[in-house]
N, C-alpha and C positions, 0 to 999 in steps of 0.2 A: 930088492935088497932085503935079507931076512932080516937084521938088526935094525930094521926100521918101524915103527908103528906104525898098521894100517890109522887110513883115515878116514871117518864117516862122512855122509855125505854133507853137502854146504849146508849152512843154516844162515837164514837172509839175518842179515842184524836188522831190517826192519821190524817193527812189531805188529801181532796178528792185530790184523782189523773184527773189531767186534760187531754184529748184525745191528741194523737201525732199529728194530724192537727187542733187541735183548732187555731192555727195561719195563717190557709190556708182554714177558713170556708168561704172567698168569693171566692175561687177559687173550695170549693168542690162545692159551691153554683151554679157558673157557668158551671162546669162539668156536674151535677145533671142534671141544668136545662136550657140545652141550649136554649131554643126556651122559649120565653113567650109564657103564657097560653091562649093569643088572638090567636097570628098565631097560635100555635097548635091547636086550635080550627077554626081556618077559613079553614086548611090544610088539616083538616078531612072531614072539608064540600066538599071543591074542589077532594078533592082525586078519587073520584067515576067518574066524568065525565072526571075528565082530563085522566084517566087511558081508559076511553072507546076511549078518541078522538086519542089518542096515539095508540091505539089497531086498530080502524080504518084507521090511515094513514100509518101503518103498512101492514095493508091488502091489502089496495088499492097500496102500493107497489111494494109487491109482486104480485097479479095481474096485473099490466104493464109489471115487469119485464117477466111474464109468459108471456104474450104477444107479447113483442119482441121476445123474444127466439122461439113462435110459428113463427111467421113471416118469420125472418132471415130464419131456419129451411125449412121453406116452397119453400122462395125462390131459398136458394139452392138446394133443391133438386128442382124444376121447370128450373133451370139454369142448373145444372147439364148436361143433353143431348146437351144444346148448346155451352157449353164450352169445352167437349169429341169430338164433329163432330168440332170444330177449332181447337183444338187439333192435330186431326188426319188428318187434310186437310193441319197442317202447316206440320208436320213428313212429310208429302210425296211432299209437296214442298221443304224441304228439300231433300229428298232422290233424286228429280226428278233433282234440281240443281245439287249434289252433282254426281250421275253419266251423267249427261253433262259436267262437268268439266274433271272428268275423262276422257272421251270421247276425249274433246279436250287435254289435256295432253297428250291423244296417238295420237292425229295428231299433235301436235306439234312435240313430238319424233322421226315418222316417216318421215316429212318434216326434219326431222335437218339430219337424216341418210342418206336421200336422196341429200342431198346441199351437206353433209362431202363427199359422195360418188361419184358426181357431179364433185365438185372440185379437189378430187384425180385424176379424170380421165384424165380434163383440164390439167391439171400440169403436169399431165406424158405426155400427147401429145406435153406442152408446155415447158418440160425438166428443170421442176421445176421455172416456171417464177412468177407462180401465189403465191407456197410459199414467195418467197422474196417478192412480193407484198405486203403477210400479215404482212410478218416479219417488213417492213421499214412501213407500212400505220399503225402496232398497231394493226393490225386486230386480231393478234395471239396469243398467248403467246408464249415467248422465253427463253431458257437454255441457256446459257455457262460461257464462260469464260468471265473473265470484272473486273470491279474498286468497290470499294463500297465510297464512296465520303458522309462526315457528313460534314454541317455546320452549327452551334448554334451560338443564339446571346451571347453577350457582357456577360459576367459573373456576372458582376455589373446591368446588366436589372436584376437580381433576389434578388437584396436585398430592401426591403420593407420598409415602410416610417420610418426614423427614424435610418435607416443601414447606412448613409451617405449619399453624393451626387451620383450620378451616373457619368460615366465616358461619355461624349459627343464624338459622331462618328465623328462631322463635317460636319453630313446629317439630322439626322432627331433627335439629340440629346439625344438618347433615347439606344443607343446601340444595338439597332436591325437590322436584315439583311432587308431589303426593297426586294419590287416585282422587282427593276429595276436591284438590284444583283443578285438575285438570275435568272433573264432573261440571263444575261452576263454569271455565271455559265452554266446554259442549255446549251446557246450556243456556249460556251468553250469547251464544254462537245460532242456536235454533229461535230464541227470543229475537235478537237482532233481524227476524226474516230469510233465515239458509234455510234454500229448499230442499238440501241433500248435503251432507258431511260427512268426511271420514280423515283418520286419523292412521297417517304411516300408513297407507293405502288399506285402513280396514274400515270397510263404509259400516256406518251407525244407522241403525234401524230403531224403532219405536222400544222394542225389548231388546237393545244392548245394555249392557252394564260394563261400567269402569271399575274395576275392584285393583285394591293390592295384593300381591303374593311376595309378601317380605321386603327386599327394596324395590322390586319390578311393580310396574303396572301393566295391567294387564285388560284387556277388551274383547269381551265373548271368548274368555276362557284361552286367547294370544297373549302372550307380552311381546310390549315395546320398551323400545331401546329410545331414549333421550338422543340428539333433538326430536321434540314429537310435532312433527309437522299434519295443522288441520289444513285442509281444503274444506270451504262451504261454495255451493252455488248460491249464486243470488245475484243481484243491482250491489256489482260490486263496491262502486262509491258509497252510497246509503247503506251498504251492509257492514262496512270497514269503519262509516262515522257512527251508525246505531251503536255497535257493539263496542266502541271505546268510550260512547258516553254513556251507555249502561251499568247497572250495579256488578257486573261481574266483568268487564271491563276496568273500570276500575279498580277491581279487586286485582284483576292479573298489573294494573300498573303499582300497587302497593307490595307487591313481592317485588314486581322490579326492583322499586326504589330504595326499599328498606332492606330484604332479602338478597337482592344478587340474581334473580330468577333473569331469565335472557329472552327477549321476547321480539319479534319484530313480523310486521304486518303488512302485506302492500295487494294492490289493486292485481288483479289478472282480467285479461280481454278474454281465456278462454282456461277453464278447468277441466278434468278428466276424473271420474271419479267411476270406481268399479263397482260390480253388481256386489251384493252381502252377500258373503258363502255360509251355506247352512242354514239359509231361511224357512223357518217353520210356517207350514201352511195349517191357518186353523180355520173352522167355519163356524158362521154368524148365526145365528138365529133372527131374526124378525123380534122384537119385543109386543106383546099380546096388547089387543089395545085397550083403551082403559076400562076399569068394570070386571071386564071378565077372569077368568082365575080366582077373583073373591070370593069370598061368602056376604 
């Protein structure tokens, strides 16, 4: 019908549905498009060379590295022969020391069998003079019967800052045995009849000395460490009564009593007492007999 108005096509009355990030188009925008479209285009230009010069300092890399490895390589094995002949030159100075020592070990051993065998023979010709020699000079080590003799400091020397006061000797306020008691002991102890004493396994000889080195005491140039345990050989019952009714027996029980000093003393059926290490051998003269040498 011409008098009619054409009609356009339907239109939904529904309404458009909007996209689920229509609220996030500048963040898909920046997703999308991260790099502007200058630097992506300058990045395409540079890409080509920078990718050669990266390629080349890659190469040149790994040829260096090839190079040391040829090198090092090289040198060891050019080394090699002269680190084998030092090698083998020290192995047999080893070996060459190692049976020279040997060597002397068995002359040592055979000199000592010889001295041991020496000396036995002296002794019986001289009806045993030379043993007692060793037995009183320390030369020897000695067995038997004897005393065992312990004296420990002051009980109170062991309690640590903050335990109390300590209990004062009178001497050196401190509660401990001094070098100059423990001398009086030794020689209470030699008085009383001990054929042989030592002290913390360091046997006494005619020239030992008991010295101090600040709080230590010390014997032939050793310190001992408290408790100072003496061994004497001797008749252990009369050597155990001698020496505590002696003047220096008494002396060690007046530290006890008064001082705190710890002492205690008993009988032994058998003692062990070691040879003195570092015994000086000196020789005698004969003394001239009377008259002569004068004027």
């Amino acid at each position: 019908m011409c008098g009619m108005p054409q009609q356009g096509p339907e239109r939904s009355s529904e309404p458009a549905r909007a996209r689920p990030d229509a609220s996030m188009s500048l963040l898909t925008e920046i997703m999308e498009h991260s790099l502007d479209d200058g630097y992506a285009e300058a990045a395409r230009r540079a890409g080509a060379p920078r990718s050669l010069a990266v390629r080349g300092a890659v190469a040149a890399g790994l040829a260096l590295a090839a190079l040391i490895v040829t090198v090092a390589a090289t040198q060891a094995r050019d080394a090699a022969p002269v680190i084998a002949k030092e090698r083998a030159d020290l192995i047999g100075r080893v070996e060459s020391e190692t049976a020279e020592a040997d060597a002397l070990h068995d002359e040592v051993d055979r000199l000592r069998h010889d001295l041991d065998a020496s000396r036995r023979a002296l002794d019986n010709r001289g009806g045993g003079a030379l043993e007692r020699l060793g037995l009183l000079s320390g030369a020897t080590e000695v067995t038997g019967p004897g005393i065992e003799l312990v004296v420990d400091d002051s009980a109170d020397t062991a309690s640590g800052p903050g335990d109390g006061p300590r209990r004062s000797t009178g001497f050196t306020d401190t509660g401990r045995l001094r070098d100059r008691d423990l001398q009086r002991v030794v020689n209470g102890l030699w008085a009383a009849g001990a054929e042989a004493v030592c002290v913390n396994g360091q046997r006494l000889t005619a020239l030992s000395a008991v010295r101090a080195a600040g709080d230590a005491i010390v014997v032939d140039n050793r310190p001992l460490a408290p408790p100072y345990k003496l061994l004497a050989v001797g008749d252990g019952k009369r050597l155990s009564r001698d020496f505590q009714d002696s003047a220096d027996g008494r002396y060690l029980y007046v530290l006890q009593e008064n001082y705190g000093i710890r002492t205690r003393i008993s009988v032994r059926e058998k003692v062990a007492l070691p040879a003195a290490a570092g015994l000086t051998v000196r020789n005698a003269q004969p003394a001239p007999p009377a008259g002569e040498g004068t004027s």
